[in-house]
PyMOL Python script that loads the backbone (N, CA, C, O; Angstrom):
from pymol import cmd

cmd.read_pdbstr("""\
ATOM      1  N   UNK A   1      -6.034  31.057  16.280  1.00  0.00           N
ATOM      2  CA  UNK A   1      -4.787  30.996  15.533  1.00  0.00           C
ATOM      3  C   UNK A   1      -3.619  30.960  16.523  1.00  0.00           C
ATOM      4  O   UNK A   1      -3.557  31.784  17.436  1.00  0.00           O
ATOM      5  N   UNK A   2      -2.710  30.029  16.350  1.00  0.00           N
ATOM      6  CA  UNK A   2      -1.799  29.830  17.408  1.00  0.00           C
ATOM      7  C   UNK A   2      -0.594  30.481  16.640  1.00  0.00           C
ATOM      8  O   UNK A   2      -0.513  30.695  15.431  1.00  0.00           O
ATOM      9  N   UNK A   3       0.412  30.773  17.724  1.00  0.00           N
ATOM     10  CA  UNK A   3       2.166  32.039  17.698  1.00  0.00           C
ATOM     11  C   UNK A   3       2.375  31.089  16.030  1.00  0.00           C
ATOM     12  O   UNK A   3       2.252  31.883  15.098  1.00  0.00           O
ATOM     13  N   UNK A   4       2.515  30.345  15.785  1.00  0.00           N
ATOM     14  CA  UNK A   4       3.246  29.326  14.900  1.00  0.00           C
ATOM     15  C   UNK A   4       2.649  29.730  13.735  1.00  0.00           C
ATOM     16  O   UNK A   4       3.407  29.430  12.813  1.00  0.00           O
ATOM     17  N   UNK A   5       1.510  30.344  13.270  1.00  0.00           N
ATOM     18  CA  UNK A   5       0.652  30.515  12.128  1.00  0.00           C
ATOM     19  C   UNK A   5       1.227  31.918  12.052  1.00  0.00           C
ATOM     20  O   UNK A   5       1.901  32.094  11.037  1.00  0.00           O
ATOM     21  N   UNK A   6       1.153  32.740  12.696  1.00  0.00           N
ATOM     22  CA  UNK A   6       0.921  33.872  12.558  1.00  0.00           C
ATOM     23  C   UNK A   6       2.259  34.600  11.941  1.00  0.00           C
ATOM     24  O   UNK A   6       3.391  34.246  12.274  1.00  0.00           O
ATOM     25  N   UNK A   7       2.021  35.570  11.081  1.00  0.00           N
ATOM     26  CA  UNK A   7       3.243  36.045  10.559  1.00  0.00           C
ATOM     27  C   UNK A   7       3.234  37.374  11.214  1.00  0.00           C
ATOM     28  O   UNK A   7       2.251  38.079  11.441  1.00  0.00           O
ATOM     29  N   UNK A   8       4.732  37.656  11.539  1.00  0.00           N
ATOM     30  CA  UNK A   8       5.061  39.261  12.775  1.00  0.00           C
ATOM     31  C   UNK A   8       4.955  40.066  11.611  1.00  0.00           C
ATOM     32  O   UNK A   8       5.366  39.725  10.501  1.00  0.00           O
ATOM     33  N   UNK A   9       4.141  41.634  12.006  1.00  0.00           N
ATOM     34  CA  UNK A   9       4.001  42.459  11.360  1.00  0.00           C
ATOM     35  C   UNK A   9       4.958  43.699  11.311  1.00  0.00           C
ATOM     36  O   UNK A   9       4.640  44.887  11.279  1.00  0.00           O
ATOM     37  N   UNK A  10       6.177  43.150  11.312  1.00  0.00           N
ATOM     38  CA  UNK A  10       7.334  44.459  12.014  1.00  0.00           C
ATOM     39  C   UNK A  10       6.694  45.837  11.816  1.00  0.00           C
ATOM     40  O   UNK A  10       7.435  46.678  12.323  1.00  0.00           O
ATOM     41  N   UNK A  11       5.538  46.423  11.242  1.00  0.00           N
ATOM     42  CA  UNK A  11       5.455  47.703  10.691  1.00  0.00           C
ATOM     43  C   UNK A  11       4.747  48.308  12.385  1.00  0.00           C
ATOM     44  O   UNK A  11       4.771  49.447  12.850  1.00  0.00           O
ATOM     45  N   UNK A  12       4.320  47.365  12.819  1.00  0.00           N
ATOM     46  CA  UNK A  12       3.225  47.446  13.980  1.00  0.00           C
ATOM     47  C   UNK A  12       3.611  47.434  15.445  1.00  0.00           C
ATOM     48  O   UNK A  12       3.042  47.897  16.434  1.00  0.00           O
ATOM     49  N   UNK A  13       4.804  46.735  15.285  1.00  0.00           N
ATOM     50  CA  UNK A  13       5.384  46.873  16.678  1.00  0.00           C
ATOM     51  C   UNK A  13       6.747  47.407  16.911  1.00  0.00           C
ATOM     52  O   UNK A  13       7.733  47.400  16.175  1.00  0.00           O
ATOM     53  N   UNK A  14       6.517  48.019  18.484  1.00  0.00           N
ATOM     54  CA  UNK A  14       7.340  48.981  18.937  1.00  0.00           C
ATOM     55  C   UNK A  14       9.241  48.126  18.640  1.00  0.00           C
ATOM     56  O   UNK A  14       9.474  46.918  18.592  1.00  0.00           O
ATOM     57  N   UNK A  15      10.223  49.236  18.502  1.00  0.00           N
ATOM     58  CA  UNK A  15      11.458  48.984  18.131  1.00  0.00           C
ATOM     59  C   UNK A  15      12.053  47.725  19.579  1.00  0.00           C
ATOM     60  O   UNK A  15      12.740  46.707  19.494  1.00  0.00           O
ATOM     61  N   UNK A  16      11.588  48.213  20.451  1.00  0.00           N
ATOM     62  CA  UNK A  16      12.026  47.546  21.770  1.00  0.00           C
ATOM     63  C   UNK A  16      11.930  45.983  21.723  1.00  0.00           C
ATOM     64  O   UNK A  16      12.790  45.119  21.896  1.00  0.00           O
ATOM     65  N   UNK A  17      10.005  45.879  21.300  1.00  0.00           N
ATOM     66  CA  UNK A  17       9.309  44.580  20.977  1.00  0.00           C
ATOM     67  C   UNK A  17      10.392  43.930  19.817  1.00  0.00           C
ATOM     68  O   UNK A  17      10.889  42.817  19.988  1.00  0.00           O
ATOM     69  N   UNK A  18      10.643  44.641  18.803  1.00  0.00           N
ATOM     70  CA  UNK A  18      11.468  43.726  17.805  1.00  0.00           C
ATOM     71  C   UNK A  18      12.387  43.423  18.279  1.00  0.00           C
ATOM     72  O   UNK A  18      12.722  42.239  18.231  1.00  0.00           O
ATOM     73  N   UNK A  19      13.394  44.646  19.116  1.00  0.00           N
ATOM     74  CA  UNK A  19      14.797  43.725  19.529  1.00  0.00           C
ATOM     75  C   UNK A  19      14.565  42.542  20.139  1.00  0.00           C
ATOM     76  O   UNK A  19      15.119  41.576  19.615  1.00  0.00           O
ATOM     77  N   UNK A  20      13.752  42.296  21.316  1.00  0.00           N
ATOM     78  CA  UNK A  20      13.273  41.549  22.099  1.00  0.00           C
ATOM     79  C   UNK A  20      13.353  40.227  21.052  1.00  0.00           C
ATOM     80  O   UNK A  20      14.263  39.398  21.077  1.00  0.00           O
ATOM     81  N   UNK A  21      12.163  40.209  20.092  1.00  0.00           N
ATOM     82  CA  UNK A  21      11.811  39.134  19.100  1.00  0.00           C
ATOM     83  C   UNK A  21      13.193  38.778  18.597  1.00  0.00           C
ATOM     84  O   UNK A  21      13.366  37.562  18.663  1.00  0.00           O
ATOM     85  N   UNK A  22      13.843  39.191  18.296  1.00  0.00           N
ATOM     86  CA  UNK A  22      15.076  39.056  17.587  1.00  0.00           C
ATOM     87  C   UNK A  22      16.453  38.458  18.494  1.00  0.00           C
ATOM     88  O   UNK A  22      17.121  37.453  18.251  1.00  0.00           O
ATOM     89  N   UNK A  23      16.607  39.413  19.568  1.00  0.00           N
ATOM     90  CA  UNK A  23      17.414  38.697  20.134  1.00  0.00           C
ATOM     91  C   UNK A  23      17.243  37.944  21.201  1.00  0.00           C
ATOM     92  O   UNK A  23      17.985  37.896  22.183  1.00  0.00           O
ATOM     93  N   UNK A  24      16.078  37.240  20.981  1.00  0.00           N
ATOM     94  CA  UNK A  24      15.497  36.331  21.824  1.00  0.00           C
ATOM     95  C   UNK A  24      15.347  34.715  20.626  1.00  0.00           C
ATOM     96  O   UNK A  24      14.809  33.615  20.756  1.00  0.00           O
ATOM     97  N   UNK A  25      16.024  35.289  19.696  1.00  0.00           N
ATOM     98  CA  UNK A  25      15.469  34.252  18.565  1.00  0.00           C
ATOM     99  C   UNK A  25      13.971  33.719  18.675  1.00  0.00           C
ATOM    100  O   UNK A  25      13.682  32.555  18.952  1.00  0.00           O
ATOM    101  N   UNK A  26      13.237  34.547  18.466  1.00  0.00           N
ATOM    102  CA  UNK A  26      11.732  34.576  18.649  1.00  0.00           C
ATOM    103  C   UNK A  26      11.074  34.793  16.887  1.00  0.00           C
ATOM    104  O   UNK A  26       9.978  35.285  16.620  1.00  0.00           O
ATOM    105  N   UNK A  27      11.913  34.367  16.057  1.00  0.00           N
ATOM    106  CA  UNK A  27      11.326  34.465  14.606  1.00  0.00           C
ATOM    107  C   UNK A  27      11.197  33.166  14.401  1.00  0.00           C
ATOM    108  O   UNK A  27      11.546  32.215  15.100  1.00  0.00           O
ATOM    109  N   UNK A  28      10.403  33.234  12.877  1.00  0.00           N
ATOM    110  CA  UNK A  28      10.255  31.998  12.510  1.00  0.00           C
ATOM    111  C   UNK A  28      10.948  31.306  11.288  1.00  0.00           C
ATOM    112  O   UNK A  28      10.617  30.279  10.695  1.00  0.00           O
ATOM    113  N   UNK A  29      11.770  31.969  11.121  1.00  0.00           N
ATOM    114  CA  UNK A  29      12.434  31.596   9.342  1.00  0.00           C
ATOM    115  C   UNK A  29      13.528  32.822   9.369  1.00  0.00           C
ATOM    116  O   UNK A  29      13.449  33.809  10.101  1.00  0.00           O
ATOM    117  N   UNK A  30      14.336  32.610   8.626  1.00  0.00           N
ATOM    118  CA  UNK A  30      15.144  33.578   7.811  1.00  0.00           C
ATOM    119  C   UNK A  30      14.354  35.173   7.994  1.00  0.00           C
ATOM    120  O   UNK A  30      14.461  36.178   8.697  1.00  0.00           O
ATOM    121  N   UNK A  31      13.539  34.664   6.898  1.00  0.00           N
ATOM    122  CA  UNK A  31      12.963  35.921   5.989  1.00  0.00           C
ATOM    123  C   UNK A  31      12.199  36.722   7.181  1.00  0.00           C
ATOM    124  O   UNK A  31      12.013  37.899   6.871  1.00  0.00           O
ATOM    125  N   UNK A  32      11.824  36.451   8.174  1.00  0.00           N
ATOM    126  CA  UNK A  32      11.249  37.354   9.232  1.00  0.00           C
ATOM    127  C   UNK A  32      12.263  37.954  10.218  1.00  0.00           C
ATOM    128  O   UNK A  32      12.181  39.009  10.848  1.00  0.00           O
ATOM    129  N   UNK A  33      13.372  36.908  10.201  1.00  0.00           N
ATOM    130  CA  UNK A  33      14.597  37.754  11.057  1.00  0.00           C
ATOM    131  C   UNK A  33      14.876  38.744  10.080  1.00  0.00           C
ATOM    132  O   UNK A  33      14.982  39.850  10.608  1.00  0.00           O
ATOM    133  N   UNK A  34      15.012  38.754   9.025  1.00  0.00           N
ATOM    134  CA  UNK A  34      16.068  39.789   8.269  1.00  0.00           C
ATOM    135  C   UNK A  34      14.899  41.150   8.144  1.00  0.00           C
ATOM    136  O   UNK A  34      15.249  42.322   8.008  1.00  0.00           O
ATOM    137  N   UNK A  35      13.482  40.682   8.225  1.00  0.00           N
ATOM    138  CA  UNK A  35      12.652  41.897   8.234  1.00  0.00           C
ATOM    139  C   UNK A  35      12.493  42.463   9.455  1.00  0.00           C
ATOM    140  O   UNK A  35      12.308  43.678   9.516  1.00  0.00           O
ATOM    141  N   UNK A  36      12.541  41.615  10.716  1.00  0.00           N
ATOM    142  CA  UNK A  36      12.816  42.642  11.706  1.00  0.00           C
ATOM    143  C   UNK A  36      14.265  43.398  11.930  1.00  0.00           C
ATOM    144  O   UNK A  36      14.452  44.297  12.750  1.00  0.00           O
ATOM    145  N   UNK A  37      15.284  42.832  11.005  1.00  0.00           N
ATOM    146  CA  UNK A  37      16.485  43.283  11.033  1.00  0.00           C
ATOM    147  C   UNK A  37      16.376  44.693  10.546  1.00  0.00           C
ATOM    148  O   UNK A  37      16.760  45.715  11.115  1.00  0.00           O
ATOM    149  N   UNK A  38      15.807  44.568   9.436  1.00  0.00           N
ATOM    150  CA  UNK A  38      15.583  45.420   7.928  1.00  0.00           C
ATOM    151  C   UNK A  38      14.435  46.497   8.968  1.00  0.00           C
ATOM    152  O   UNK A  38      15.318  47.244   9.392  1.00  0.00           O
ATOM    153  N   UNK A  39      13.443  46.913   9.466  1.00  0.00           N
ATOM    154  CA  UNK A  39      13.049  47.493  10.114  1.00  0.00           C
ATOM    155  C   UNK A  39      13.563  48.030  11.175  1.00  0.00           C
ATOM    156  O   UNK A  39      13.105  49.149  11.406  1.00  0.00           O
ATOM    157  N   UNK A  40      14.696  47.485  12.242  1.00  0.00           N
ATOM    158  CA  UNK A  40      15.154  48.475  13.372  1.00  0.00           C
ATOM    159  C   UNK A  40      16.240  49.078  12.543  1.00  0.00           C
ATOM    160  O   UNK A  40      16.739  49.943  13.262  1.00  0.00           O
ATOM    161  N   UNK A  41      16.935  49.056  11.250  1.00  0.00           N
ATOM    162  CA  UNK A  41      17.540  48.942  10.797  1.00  0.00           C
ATOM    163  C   UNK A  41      17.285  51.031  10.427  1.00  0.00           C
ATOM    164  O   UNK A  41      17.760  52.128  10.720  1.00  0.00           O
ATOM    165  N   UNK A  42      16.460  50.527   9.808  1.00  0.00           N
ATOM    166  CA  UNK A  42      15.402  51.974   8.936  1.00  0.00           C
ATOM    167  C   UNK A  42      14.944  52.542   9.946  1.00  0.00           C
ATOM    168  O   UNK A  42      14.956  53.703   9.536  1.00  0.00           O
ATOM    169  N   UNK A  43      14.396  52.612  11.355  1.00  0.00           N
ATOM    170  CA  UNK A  43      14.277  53.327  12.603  1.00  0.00           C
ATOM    171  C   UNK A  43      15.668  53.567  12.565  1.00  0.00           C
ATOM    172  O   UNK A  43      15.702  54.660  12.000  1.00  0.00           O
ATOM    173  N   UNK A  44      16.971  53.215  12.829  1.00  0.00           N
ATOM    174  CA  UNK A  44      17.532  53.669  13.394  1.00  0.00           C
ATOM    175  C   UNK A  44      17.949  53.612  14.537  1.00  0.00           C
ATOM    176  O   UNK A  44      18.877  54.270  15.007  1.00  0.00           O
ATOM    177  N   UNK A  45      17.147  52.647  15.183  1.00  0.00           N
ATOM    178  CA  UNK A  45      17.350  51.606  16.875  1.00  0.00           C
ATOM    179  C   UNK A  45      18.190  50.991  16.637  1.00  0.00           C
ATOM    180  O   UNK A  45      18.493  50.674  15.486  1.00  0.00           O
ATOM    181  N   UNK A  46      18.990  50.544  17.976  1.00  0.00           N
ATOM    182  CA  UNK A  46      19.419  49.795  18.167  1.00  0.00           C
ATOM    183  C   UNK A  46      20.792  48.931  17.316  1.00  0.00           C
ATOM    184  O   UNK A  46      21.318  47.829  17.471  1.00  0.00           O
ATOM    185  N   UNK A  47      21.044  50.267  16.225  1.00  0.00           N
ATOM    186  CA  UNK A  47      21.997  49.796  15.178  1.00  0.00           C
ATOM    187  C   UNK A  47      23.476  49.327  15.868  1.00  0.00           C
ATOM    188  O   UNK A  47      24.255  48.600  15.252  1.00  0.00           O
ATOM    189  N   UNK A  48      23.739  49.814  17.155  1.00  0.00           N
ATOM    190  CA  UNK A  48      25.169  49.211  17.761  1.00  0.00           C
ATOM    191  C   UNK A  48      24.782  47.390  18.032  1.00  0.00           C
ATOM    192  O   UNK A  48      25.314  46.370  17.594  1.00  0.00           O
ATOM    193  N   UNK A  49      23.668  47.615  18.912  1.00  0.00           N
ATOM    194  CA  UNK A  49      23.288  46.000  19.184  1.00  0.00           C
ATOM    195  C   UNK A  49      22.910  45.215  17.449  1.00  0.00           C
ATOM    196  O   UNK A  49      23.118  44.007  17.339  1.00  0.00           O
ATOM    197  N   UNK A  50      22.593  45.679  16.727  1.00  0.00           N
ATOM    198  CA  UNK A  50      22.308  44.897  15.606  1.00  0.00           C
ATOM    199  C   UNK A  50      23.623  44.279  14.841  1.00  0.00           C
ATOM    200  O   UNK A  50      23.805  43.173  14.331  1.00  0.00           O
ATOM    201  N   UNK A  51      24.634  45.658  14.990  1.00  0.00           N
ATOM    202  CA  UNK A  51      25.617  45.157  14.418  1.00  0.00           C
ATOM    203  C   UNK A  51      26.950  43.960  15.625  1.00  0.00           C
ATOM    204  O   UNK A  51      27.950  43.379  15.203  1.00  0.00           O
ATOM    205  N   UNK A  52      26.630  43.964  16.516  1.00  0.00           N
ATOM    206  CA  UNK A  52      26.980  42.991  17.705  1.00  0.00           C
ATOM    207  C   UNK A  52      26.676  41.570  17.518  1.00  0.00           C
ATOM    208  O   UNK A  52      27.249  40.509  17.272  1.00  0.00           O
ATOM    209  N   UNK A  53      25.224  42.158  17.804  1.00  0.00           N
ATOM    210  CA  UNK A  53      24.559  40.592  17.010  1.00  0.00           C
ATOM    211  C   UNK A  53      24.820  39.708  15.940  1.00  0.00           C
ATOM    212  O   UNK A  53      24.455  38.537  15.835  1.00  0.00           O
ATOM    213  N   UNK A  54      25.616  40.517  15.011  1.00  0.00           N
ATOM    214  CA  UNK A  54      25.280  39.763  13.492  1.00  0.00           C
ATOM    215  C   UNK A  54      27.260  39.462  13.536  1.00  0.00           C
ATOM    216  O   UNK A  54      27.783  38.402  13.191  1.00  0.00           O
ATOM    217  N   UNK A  55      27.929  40.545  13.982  1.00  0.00           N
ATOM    218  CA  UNK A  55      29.330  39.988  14.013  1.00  0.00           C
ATOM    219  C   UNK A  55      29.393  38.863  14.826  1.00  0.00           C
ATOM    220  O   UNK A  55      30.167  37.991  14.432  1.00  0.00           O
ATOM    221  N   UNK A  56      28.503  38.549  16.335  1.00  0.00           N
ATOM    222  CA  UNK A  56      28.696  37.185  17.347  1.00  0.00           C
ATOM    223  C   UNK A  56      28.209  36.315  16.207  1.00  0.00           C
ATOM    224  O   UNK A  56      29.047  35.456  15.932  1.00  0.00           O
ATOM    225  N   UNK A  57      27.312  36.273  15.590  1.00  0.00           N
ATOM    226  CA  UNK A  57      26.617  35.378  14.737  1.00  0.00           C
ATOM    227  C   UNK A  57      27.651  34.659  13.632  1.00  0.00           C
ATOM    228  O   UNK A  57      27.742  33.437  13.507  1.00  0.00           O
ATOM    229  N   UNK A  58      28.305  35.497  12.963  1.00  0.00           N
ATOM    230  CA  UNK A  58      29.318  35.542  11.880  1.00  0.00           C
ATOM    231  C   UNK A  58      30.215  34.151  12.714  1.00  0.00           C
ATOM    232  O   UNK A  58      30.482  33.066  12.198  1.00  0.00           O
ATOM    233  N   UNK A  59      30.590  34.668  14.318  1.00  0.00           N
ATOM    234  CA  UNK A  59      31.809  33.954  14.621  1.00  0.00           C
ATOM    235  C   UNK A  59      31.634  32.419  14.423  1.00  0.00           C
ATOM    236  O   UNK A  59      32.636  31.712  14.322  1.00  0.00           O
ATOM    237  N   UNK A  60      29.924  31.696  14.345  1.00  0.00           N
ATOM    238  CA  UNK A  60      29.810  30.925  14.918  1.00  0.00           C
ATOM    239  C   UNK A  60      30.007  29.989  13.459  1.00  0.00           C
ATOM    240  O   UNK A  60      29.960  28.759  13.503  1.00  0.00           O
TER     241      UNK A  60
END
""", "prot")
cmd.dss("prot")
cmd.show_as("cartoon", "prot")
cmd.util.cbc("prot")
cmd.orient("prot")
């Protein structure tokens, strides 16, 4: 099964691994960014960089 099939299991990997995935634009659709969003979100990681991210995003 190749990266392209496979759907990310945010429940399974470490908070670090998601930022990484995320702000590496390492998702595959919408709906998997907003669930790794929606998961560091509910940890509690990384909420300064999340909200950074999504205001640079806004500008564009």
């Amino acid at each position: 099964m190749n990266k392209q099939n496979q759907e990310v299991n945010v429940k399974n990997l470490c908070s670090r691994k998601l930022w990484e995935l995320l702000k590496n634009a390492e998702w595959q659709d919408k709906s998997e960014r907003f669930a790794i969003e929606r998961e560091l979100s509910g940890r509690r990681h990384y909420i300064k960089e999340l909200e950074q991210l999504t205001a640079r995003e806004t500008m564009h």
